[in-house]
N, C-alpha and C positions, 0 to 999 in steps of 0.2 A: 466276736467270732465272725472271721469272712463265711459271707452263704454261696453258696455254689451259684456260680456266673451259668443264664440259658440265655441264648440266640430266639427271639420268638419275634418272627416275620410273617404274620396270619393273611397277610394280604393276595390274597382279593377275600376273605372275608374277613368279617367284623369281629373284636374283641369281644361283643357285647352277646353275636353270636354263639361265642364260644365257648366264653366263661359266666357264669353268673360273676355278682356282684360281688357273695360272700367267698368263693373260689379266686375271683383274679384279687379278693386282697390275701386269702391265704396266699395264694403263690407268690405275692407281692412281699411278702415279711420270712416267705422263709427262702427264695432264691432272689439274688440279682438279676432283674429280668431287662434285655439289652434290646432295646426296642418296645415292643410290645405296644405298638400304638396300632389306629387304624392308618391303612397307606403303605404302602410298598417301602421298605427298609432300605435307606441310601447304602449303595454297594460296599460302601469304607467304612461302614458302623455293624457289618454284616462279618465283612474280612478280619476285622480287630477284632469285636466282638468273639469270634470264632476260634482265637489266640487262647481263653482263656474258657470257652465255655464247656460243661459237661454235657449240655442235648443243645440241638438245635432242632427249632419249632417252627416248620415254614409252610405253608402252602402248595408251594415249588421247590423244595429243598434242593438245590443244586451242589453236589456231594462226589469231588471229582479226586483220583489220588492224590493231586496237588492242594486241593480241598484239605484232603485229611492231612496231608505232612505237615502243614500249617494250624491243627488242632488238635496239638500233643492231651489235652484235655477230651475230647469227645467220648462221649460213653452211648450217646442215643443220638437218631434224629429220628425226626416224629414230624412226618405230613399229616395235614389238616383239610385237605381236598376233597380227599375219600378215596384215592383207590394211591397206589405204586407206583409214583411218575417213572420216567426214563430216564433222569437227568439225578439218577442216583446211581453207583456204583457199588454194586449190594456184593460183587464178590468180595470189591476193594473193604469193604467195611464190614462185614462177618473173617474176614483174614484178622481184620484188628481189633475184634471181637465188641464191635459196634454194634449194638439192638438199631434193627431198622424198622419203623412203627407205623402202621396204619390209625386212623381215627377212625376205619370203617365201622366198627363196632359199637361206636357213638352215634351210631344213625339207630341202632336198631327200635327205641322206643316208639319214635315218631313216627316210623315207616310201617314199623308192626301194628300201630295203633289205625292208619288210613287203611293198611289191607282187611284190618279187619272191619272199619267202614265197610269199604268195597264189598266184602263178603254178606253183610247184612243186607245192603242197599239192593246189589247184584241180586242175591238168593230171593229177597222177597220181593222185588220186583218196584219199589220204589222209587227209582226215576219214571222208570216207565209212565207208574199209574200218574204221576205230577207233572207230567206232560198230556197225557189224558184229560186230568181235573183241569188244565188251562183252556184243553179247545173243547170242554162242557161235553164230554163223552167219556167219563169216567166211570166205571161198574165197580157198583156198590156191593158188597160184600159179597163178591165173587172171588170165589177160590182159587181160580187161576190155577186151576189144576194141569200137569204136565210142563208148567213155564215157571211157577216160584218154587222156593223150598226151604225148608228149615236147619238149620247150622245141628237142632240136636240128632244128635245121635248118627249125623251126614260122617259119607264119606270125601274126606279133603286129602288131594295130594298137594306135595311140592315137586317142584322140577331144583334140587340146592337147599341144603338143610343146612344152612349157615347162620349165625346169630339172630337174625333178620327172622328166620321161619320158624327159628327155636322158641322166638319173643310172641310172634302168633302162635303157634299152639301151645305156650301157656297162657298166652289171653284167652281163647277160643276152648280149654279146656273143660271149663264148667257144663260145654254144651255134649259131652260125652263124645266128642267126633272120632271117627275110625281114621287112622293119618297113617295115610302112606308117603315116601321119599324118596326119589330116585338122587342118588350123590355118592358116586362109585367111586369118588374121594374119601369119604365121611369114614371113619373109624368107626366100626359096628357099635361099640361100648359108649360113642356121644351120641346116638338115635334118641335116646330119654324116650321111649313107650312109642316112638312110630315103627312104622314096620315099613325095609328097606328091599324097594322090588325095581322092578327094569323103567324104564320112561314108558313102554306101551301100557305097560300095568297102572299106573299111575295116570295118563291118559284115560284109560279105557274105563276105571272103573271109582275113577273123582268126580263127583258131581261139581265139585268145587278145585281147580287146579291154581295154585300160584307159583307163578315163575319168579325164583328171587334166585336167579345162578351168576353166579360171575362171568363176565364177561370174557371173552379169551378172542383170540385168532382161527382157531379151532371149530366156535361152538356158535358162530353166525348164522342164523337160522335154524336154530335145535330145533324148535317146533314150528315145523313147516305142512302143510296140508293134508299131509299124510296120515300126522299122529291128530292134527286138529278132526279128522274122519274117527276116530277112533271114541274120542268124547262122547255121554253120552247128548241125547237129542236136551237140548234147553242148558245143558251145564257151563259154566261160569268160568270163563279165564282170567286171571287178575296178571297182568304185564305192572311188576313193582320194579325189578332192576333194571333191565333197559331193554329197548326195544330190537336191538343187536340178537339176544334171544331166540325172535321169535320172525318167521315171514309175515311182515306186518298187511301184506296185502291180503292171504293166506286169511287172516283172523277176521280181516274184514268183508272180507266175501261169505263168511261164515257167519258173520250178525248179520252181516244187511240180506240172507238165504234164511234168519231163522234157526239157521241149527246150532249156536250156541250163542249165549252173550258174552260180551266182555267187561272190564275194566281195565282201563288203561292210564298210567301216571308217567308215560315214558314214552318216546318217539323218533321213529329215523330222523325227523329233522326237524330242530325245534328253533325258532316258534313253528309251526304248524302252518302248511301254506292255506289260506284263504280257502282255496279250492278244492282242500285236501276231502276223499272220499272221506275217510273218519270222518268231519263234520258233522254229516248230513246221514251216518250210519243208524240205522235202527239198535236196538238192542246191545246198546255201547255207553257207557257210563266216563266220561271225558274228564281229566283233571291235569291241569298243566305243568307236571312236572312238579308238584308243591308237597309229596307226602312228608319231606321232613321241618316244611316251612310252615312252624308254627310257632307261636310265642313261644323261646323257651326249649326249643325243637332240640338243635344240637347240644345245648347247656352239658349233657353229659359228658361230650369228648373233651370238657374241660377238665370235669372231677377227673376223668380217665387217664387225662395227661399230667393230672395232681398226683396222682395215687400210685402211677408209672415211675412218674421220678424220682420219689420216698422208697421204692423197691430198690431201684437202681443205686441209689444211695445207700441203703441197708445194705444190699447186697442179697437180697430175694430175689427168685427166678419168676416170680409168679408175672405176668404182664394182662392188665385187662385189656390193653391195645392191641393189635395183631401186631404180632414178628412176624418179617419176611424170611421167607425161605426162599434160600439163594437158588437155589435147584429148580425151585418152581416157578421163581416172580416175572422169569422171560416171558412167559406164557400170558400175566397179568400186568406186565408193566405196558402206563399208556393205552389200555385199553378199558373204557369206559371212564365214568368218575364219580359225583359225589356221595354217591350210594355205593357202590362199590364191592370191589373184591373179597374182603379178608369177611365183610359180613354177613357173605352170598354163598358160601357152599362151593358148590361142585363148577368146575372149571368146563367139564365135555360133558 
C-alpha cells in the first residue's frame, strides 16, 4: 500500500527537537516523509516533493498560488516556528480548502510549566532572598510581609487566555486561585472557571499578572505605565510571550521603584545589551528567552502533527494544531515567533 507522501523541511530547528524517537518512527512507517532531515531542504526536493505530497511540514513554509497549482495533492501545511509566517498565502489556501497549522500549541507544556516557576519563585520571593544569602545578609525566618505571597487561594490574572494560560491554570489549580482574564477574543464558553473582566480589572486586582497575548501590530505596548500604576504595591508581572506586549521600560522603572516585581523570559532585543537597565534591575527575575528550552520541551508539536495528519486522512475536523483563520492571521502574520500566536489568546 502507497503511504501518503509529507514535505517535512523543519530547518532551522532540529528533528530531535521536534519529534521524540518513538513519534518520528511512527511517522516514519505510516507516511513517505520527503526530507525530514536536520538542514535546510534543497529547493528541487522541496518543489517535487510538493507534486505529490498531502501536508507540508516547514519552518518557513513558502505557499505561493503558483505553490499550490503545482500541489494538486495538498490538504495541509503545518509550520513549526511557532507563530503565521508571511510567506504563506492563507486566502490562496482556505479557497482550496488547505488546513493552515500552527505548532503554537505545542509550546504550551514547557512554557506553562516556567510560568509557573516564575510564579512560585516571583511570589515568595526567592531569588531575592539567594542573592541576599550570597552577600551574608540574609534574614532568617522573616516573613517578608507586604513583599512575598502565596499562590493559595491568590488572586491571578491573565492578559490572553490562550492554550498557554489554560495550561497554567490547570497547573496552579490545586492552589485554589481566584483567575481573572482579560481576552475580548475568547469565546465566553472556553473561560473553563476564570472569570472574564476588562485589562484594568485584571491589573488592578492580580496579585500575580501573566502576559501570555499574542502579539499583533495593534497591541504594542498593552501594558504601558498606566495600567503598571494600577497593580497592587509588591505584585508580580510574568512577561511569557513577548515583550512587544508590554513598555518594557515602563516595567522596569517599576522594579527598580519597588512597586512591583517582575519576571521576565522575553525582550525588545535579544541577546540583551551588556548595558541593558534590566541587568542590574532590583526586584526582576532574568531568564533568557529559554521557557520552552528543555529536554524534551517541544516533543509535543510532534505527537501534534502525528495526530493532525491521521485526522486529515480520516477525514476528522478535530485539529490539535491551530487553524488559521484567514480573516484574522493579517493581524498575526510575521509578528512575533516561537511562542506565539495561536497559543496566546487575545490579539488587542
Amino acid at each position: 500500500m502507497t503511504r501518503p507522501a509529507i514535505v517535512l523541511d523543519p530547518h532551522w530547528r532540529q528533528m530531535a527537537e521536534l519529534f521524540s524517537e518513538a513519534d518520528r518512527a511512527e511517522l516514519e512507517a505510516r507516511y513517505e516523509v520527503i526530507w525530514g532531515q536536520d538542514g535546510p531542504a534543497p529547493a528541487e526536493v522541496v518543489r517535487e516533493g510538493l507534486t505529490r505530497a498531502m501536508a507540508f511540514v516547514a519552518a518557513e513554509p513558502v505557499v505561493s498560488v503558483e505553490v499550490l497549482a503545482a500541489a494538486p495533492n495538498l490538504r495541509a501545511v503545518i509550520e513549526v516556528s511557532g507563530s503565521f509566517p508571511s510567506t504563506i498565502d492563507y486566502a490562496a489556501c482556505a479557497a482550496q480548502g488547505i488546513d493552515v497549522l500552527s505548532c503554537a500549541p505545542g509550546f504550551r507544556q514547557s512554557v506553562a510549566e516556567m510560568t509557573v516557576a516564575m510564579m512560585l519563585a516571583g511570589g515568595r520571593g526567592l531569588m531575592e532572598e539567594h542573592e541576599r544569602f550570597r552577600r551574608g545578609v540574609e534574614r532568617w525566618l522573616a516573613d517578608n510581609a507586604g513583599t512575598d505571597f502565596t499562590l493559595f487561594g491568590q488572586d491571578v490574572g491573565f492578559v490572553g487566555y490562550g492554550s498557554i494560560s489554560r495550561e497554567v491554570h490547570r497547573l496552579i489549580a490545586p492552589f485554589g486561585p481566584v483567575v481573572r482574564a482579560y481576552d475580548p477574543w475568547l469565546d465566553p464558553a472556553r473561560a473553563e472557571g476564570c472569570e472574564l473582566v476588562s485589562l484594568v480589572e485584571v491589573m488592578r486586582k492580580s496579585r500575580c499578572v501573566v502576559v501570555a497575548a499574542a502579539p499583533t501590530a495593534e497591541n504594542a505596548g498593552l501594558i504601558g505605565a498606566d495600567l503598571i500604576a494600577e497593580m497592587p504595591p509588591g505584585a508580580l508581572l510574568i512577561v511569557i510571550s513577548r515583550a512587544h506586549l508590554v513598555d518594557f521600560d515602563a516595567v522596569v522603572a517599576a522594579a527598580q521603584a519597588g512597586r512591583i516585581r517582575a519576571a521576565i523570559d522575553v525582550f525588545p532585543e535579544e541577546p540583551v545589551p551588556a548595558d541593558a537597565p534590566v541587568r542590574t534591575a532590583p526586584n526582576v527575575i532574568l531568564s533568557p528567552h529559554r521557557a520552552a528550552a528543555v529536554e524534551g520541551g517541544r516533543q509535543l508539536i510532534g505527537r501534534m502533527i502525528l495526530d493532525d495528519l491521521d485526522a486529515i486522512l480520516a477525514g476528522r475536523p478535530e485539529r490539535r494544531l491551530s487553524r488559521a483563520d484567514p480573516a484574522q492571521v493579517d493581524l498575526l502574520a510575521g509578528v512575533g515567533d516561537a511562542k506565539s500566536v495561536a497559543s496566546m489568546g487575545v490579539r488587542r
